[in-house]
Every structure is written in structure tokens, then in C-alpha cells.
C-alpha positions in Angstrom: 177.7 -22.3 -1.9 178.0 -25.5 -0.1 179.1 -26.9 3.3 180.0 -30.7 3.2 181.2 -30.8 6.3 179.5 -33.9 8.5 176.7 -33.0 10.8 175.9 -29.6 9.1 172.8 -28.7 7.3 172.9 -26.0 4.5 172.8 -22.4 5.1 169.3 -22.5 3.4 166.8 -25.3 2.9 163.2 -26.7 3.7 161.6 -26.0 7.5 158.1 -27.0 8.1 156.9 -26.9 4.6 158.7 -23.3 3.7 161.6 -22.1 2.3 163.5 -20.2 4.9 166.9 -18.2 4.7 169.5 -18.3 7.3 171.9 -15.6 8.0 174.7 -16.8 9.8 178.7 -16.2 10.1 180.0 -18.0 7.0 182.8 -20.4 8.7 186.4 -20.3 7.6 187.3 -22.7 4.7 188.5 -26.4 5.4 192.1 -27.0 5.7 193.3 -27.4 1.7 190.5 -26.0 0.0 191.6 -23.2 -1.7 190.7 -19.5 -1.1 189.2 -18.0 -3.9 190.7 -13.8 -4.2 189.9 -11.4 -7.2 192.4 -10.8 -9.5 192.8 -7.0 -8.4 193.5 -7.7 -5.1 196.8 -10.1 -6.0 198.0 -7.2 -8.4 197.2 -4.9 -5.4 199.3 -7.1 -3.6 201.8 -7.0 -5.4 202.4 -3.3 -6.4 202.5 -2.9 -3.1 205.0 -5.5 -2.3 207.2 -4.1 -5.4 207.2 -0.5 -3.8 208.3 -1.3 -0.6 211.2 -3.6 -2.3 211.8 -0.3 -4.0 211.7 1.8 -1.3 214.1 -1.1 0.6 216.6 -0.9 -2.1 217.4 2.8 -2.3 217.5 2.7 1.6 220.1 -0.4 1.4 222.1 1.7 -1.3 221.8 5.0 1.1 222.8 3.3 4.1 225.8 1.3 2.6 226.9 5.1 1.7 227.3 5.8 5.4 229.4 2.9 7.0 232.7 3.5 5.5 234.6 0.6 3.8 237.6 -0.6 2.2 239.5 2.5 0.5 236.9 4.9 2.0 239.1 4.6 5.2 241.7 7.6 5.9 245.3 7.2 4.5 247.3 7.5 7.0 251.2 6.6 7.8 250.5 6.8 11.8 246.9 5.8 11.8 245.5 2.8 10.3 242.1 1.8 10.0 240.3 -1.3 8.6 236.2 -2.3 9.4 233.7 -5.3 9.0 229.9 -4.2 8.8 227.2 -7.3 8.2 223.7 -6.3 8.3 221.0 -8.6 9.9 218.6 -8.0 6.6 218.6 -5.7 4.2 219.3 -2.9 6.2 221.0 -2.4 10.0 220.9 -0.6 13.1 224.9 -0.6 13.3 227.0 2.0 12.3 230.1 3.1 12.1 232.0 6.4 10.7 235.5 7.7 10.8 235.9 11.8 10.6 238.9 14.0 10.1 239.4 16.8 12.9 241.6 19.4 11.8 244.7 18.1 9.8 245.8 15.4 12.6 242.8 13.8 14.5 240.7 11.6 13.5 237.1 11.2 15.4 235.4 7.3 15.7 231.7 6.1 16.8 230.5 2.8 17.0 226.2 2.8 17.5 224.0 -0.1 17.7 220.4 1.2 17.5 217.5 -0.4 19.2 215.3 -3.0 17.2 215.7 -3.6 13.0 214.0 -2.3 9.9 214.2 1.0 7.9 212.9 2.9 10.9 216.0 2.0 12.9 218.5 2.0 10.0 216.9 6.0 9.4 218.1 6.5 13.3 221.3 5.2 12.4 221.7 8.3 9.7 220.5 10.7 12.3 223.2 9.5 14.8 226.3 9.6 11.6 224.6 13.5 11.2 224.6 14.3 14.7 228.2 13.2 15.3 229.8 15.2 12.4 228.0 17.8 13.3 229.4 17.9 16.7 232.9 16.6 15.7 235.3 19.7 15.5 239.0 20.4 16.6 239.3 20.7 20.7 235.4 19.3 20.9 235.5 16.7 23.8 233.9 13.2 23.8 231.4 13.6 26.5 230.6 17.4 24.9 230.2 15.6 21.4 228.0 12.7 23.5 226.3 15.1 24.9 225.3 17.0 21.6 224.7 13.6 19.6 221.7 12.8 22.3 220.0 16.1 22.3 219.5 15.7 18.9 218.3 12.6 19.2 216.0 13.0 22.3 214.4 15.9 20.5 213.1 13.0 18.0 213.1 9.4 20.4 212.4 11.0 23.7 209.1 8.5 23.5 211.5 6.1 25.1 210.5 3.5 22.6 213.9 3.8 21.0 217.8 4.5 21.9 221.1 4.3 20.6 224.0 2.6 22.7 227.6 4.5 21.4 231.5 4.5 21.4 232.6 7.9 20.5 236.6 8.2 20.1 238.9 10.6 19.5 242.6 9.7 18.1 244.8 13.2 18.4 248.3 12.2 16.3 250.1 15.5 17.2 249.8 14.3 21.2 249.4 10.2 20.5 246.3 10.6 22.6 243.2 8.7 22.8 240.2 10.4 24.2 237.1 8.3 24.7 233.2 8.6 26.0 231.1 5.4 26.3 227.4 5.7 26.1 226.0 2.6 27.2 228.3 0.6 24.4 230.1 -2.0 25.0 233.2 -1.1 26.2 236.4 -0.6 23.1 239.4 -2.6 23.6 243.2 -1.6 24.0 245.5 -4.0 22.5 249.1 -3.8 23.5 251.8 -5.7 24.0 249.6 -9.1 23.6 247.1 -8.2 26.1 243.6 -6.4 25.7 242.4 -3.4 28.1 238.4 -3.0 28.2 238.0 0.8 27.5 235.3 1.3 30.7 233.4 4.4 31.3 229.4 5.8 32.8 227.3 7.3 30.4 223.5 6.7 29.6 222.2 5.4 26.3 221.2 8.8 23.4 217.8 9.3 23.0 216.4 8.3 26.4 217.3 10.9 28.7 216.8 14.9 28.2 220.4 15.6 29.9 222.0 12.4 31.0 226.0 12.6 32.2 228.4 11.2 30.1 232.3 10.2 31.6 235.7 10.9 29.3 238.8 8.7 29.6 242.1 9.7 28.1 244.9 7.1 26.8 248.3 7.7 25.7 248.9 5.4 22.7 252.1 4.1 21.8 253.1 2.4 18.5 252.0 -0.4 17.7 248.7 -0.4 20.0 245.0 -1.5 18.0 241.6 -0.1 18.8 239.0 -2.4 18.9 235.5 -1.3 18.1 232.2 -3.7 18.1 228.7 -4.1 18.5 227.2 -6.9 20.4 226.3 -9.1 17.0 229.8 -10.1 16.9 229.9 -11.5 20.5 226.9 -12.4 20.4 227.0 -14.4 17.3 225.4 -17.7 17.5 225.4 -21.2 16.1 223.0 -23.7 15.0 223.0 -24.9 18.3 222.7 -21.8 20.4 225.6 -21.2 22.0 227.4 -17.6 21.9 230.9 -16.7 20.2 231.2 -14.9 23.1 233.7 -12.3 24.4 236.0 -14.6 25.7 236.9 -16.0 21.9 236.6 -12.6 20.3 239.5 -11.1 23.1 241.3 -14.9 22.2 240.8 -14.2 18.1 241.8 -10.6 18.3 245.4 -11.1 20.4 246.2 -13.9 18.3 246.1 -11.8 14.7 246.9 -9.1 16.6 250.3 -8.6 15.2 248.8 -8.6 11.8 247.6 -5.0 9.7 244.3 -3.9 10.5 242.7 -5.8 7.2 244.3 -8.7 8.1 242.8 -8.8 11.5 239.3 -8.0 10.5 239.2 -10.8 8.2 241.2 -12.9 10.3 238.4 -12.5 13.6 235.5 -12.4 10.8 236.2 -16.1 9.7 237.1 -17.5 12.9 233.5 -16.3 13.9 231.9 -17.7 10.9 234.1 -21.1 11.6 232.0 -21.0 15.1 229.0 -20.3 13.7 229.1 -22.8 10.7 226.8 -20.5 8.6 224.3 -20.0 11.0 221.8 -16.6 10.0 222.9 -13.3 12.2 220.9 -13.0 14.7 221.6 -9.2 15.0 223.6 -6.9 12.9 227.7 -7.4 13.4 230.2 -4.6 13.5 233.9 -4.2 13.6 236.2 -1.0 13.5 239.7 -1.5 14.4 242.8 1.6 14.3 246.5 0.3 14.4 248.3 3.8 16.0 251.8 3.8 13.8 253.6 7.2 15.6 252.8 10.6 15.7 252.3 13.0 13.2 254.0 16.5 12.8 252.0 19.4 14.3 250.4 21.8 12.2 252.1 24.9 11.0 250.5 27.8 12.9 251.5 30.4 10.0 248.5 30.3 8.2 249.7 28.3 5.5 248.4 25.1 6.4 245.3 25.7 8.6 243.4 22.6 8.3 240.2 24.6 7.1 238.0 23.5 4.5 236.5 26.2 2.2 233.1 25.4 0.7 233.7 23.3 -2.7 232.0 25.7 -6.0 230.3 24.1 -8.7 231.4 20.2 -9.6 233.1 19.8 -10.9 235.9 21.9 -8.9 238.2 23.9 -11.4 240.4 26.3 -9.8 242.9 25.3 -7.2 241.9 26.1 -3.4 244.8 28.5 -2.7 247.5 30.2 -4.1 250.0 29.3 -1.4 249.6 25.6 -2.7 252.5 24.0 -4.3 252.4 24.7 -7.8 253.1 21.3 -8.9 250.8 20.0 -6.7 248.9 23.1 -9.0 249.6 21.8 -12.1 248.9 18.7 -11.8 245.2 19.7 -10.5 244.7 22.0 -13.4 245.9 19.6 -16.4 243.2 17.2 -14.8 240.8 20.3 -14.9 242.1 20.5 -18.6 241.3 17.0 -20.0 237.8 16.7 -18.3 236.8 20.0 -19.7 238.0 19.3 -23.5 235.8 15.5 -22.7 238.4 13.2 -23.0 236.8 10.9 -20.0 239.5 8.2 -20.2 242.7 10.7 -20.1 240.9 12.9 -17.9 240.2 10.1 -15.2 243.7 8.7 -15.4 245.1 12.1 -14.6 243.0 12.6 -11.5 243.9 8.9 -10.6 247.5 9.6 -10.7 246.8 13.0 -8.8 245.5 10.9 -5.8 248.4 8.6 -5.6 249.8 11.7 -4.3 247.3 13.7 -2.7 244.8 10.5 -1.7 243.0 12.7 0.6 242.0 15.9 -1.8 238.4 16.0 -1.4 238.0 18.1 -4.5 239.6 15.5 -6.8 237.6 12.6 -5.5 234.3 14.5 -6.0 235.6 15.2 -9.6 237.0 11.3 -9.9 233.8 10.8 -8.6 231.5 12.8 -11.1 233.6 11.6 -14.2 232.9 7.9 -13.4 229.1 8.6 -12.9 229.0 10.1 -16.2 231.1 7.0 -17.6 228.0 4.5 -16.0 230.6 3.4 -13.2 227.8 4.1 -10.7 230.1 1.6 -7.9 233.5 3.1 -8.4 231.7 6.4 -8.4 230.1 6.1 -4.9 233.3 4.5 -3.3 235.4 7.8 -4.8 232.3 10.1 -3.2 232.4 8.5 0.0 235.8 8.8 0.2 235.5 13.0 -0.4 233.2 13.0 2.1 235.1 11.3 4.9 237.9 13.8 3.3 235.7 16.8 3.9 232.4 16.0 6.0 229.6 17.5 5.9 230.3 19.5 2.1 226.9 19.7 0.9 227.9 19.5 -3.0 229.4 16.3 -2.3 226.2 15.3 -0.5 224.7 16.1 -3.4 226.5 13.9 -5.8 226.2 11.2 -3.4 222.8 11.5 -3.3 222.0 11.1 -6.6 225.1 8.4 -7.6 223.1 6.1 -4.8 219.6 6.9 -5.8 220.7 6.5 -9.8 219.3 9.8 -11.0 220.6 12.4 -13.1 221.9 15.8 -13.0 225.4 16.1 -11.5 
């Protein structure tokens, strides 16, 4: 070992005749020399480093299973939806969800978790959870606000954490609009070429043991859009700092906002980027807008069409869920049933293809639509036909379970 550093003397040498040792602090290397480090330690390095890409993958995969998309949105004639979600890195503290309630109601959040990284992305599960568990016909925003951030505060009352919400609730037998806002920014109402800011008190989830929560009810008419964000849209800056900004969000949305949902979306997306010129995300950005068509028929109250969901059997599902069910609607079901047992994969998938085009929202032939393309290495086509079941029918654990394991690549369903 050496030091030629002017002025120093070397860390052992000759005093007074002797040879003496010195032990003192060894000082850090000179700028550009290189560091010398074992060989085990770089491989240690790096099996570390591959295991948390690993682990960073699967949650990217699991997460992207949670913020609907595309044709996981509900089919509706009166109630059309459409969504952007941009993560800041590989996984986000946004979310939103869309949830059936009953036959004709459809339940909407928009969160925005505090800070980034899988911790915050794991919150953001715990919130989608929390909010279908709560989410039931004649349940109340503030009681569904209130339920979401007692199961939260139970795991975040440290106060080191929170989640900011928009929790919705679009009833098409009354053209109703039922709203609670927990600390979010507010939604807007579009109609008629001008935007309404969807105001309201509540405190943040996860802070507070038993904070208060406000409701607000709107009667829709056709034609009005629900606007839905997070503060990475708005927020959204260029290379030069400055904000997109509410002002040319509110200006971006009324002028596409005669366009359908999709349209609009993409339409307010690139005008954002335009701003921005390709500047990185400073935060994660999230959109979620509902175009309310009409009303929908009320429910039949003679038992024939009751809106519940029995528990789906084995996957995949073979016999139909009721015998009051229209037998073509029957048939159709069991031929598909027919060709997936005897293996033909190809005839078998077309026939539960052509079963949705009628019955899009049949959670048991998406899970089975579902399964068949897992089995025929599909893996994306597979989750988006899983996800869809699930918005279908929240909260069925055996489409959980096929989820699960499409997203994580394993075996077994």
C-alpha cells in the first residue's frame, strides 16, 4: 500500500534509527483511482438487485390488475366510462376502480396515496379492498368513506401515511349522483359547456380514528360527464417548471367535451403531453371520466331478476346459474361448456366470444374466456377477460384466484 499524495509520509517507515508501525484511519481513495471490491460482493450485489426487479415486476403486473382499463370498463347503454392511469415509476400510488351495485348502480373512487414505491402502491390495494368491501346496494358515500378509513387507520394510524379519495355513486334507476370527498380534489360536473367543481368536507383515510365525512347528491341529466383526477394531471409540469394547471385541464375538458368518453381522455391526455413536451411525471396521473346516457329500467322485484351474485363453483363454471334464465341464453352457455370440455380450445373460445357479444357482462363466461386463454399461453388477453369478471362480480374469490396466478405466471387453474 502506498500514499503518493504530496506532503505525506508513508503509513510505515524509519524513525530514529527503528522501524516503527503506524496505525492510523486509512484515507478515502483519490478522485479516479479505482476502488478495488471482491468479486462476491458485485454478485451479492447483484442477486440482490435482480430480486428486488423481480419482486418489482410481479407488483407492476398485480397492480396494473387493479386500475381498470379499456374493455375492463362496464358496458353500459346509459353509463359510459373511459380512464387514463400513468404511473410515476414502476408502480403508483393512484387508483382508480369502477363496481357494480345491484343490477343499476355503479360505484367510483379516485385515491392518490401519500409518497411512491411498492409500499404506497400496497396501500393503494388496501384502499380498492376496502371500497368493495363497503360498496353494496343503499350503502351511502360518507358510510362507505367512513368504512374505507377504519380499515385503513387500523394499519396507517402512525400518521406517516394517508390516502386523499373521491368516492361516487351513479344510481341509473333514479339518474342520481351521490358523492363523498375525502380530502380529494374536488370531481367535476360537465353540462351544458360549463364545469361544476363537486365540493364537499371530509378528512383524508388513514389519519384520523373517526373523522366526519359530508355527502352531496346530483340529479344527472343526459348528456352530463364526470370528471375524475388526481393532482398529477394538473399538476403536470414542463421542462421549464410551470404547471398544466386546472385552469387548462377545465379549458381541455369543455372543449372535447361533446366527444365519447375515449375520445376525451385521449383528447385531454395529449393536449397535456403537448404542454409538457415530454417532460418525466413528476407524480403519478389519473383520469376517470362517466358520460350519463338516460336511465335504466328498474329492477323487477319478483324475484326473477334480483341482482344477486351466487358464489361461482369450480372453473371452469359448467352449469347455468338459474333455471329461470332464458334458455337460449342457456344453450348458448352450455354448447360453450360443451366444446371446452371435449378440448377443442379454438371452437370452444369462439363460442364464449360470441356468448359475450350478447351477455358482455356474464362474469362466469369471462372467467371461463379467461381460463381457456391462459391455457392457450394468451397470458394478456387472459388477464384483461379476468379483470373484466371481476368488475362483473367483485370480490368472487375463484376469480381472484385465477387472477392471481394469470398475473404472477404460475400454474394450476
Amino acid at each position: 500500500m502506498f500514499d503518493d499524495r504530496p506532503g505525506q509520509e508513508a503509513a510505515t517507515g524509519q524513525q530514529g534509527g527503528s522501524e516503527q508501525s503506524a496505525d492510523i484511519d486509512s484515507p478515502p481513495p483519490p478522485p479516479g483511482i479505482p476502488v478495488c471490491v471482491p468479486d462476491h460482493a458485485y454478485e451479492d450485489l447483484q442477486k440482490r438487485a435482480d430480486a428486488f426487479q423481480r419482486d418489482l415486476t410481479l407488483a407492476r403486473r398485480v397492480q396494473a390488475t387493479f386500475v381498470p382499463r379499456g374493455r375492463d370498463f362496464p358496458l353500459r347503454d346509459e353509463l359510459v366510462f373511459a380512464g387514463h392511469y400513468e404511473a410515476m415509476a414502476d408502480v403508483g400510488g393512484d387508483l382508480y376502480d369502477i363496481a357494480r351495485v345491484g343490477k343499476n348502480a355503479y360505484g367510483m373512487i379516485m385515491a392518490d396515496a401519500s409518497g411512491h414505491g411498492m409500499a404506497t402502491a400496497l396501500i393503494t390495494a388496501l384502499v380498492k379492498l376496502a371500497f368493495r368491501d363497503a360498496l353494496h346496494w343503499g350503502a351511502r358515500t360518507d358510510e362507505i368513506c367512513s368504512s374505507v378509513n377504519a380499515t385503513l387507520f387500523e394499519l396507517l394510524g402512525d400518521g406517516e401515511r394517508y390516502v386523499t379519495a373521491f368516492v361516487a355513486i351513479v344510481n341509473l334507476e333514479t339518474g342520481t349522483l351521490e358523492y363523498t370527498n375525502a380530502g380529494h380534489h374536488p370531481a367535476l360536473l360537465v353540462r351544458g359547456g360549463r364545469a361544476k367543481r363537486l365540493t364537499g368536507d371530509g378528512g383524508f383515510f388513514g389519519i384520523f380514528r373517526d373523522p366526519s365525512f359530508g355527502r352531496g347528491t346530483v340529479a344527472l341529466e343526459p348528456g352530463d360527464l364526470v370528471v375524475l383526477f388526481t393532482d398529477g394531471i394538473i399538476e403536470s409540469r414542463g421542462f421549464d417548471g410551470e404547471e398544466f394547471g386546472l385552469d387548462r385541464f377545465l379549458s381541455a375538458v369543455l372543449e372535447h367535451a361533446v366527444l365519447p368518453p375515449a375520445e376525451l381522455v385521449r383528447a385531454v391526455v395529449e393536449r397535456m403531453g403537448a404542454f409538457t413536451m415530454g417532460a418525466p411525471p413528476h407524480d403519478d396521473r389519473s383520469l376517470l371520466c362517466a358520460a350519463f346516457r338516460g336511465r335504466a329500467e328498474p329492477l323487477r322485484r319478483d324475484g326473477l331478476d334480483t341482482g344477486e351474485r351466487a358464489a361461482c363453483p369450480p372453473c371452469p363454471e359448467t352449469e347455468p346459474r338459474s333455471r329461470d334464465e332464458d334458455p337460449e341464453r342457456t344453450l348458448l352457455f352450455m354448447q360453450a361448456v360443451g366444446l371446452t370440455a371435449k378440448g377443442d380450445r379454438k371452437a370452444a373460445l369462439r363460442a364464449w366470444e360470441e356468448y359475450l357479444d350478447l351477455y358482455p357482462e356474464d362474469s362466469r363466461a369471462l372467467n371461463n374466456a379467461g381460463v381457456l386463454l391462459y391455457r392457450m399461453g394468451r397470458i394478456v388477453d387472459a388477464s384483461s377477460r379476468l379483470r373484466r369478471a371481476l368488475i362483473a362480480s367483485p370480490g368472487d374469490r375463484r376469480i381472484l384466484r385465477n387472477l392471481a396466478l394469470v398475473s404472477s405466471g404460475e400454474g394450476g387453474i
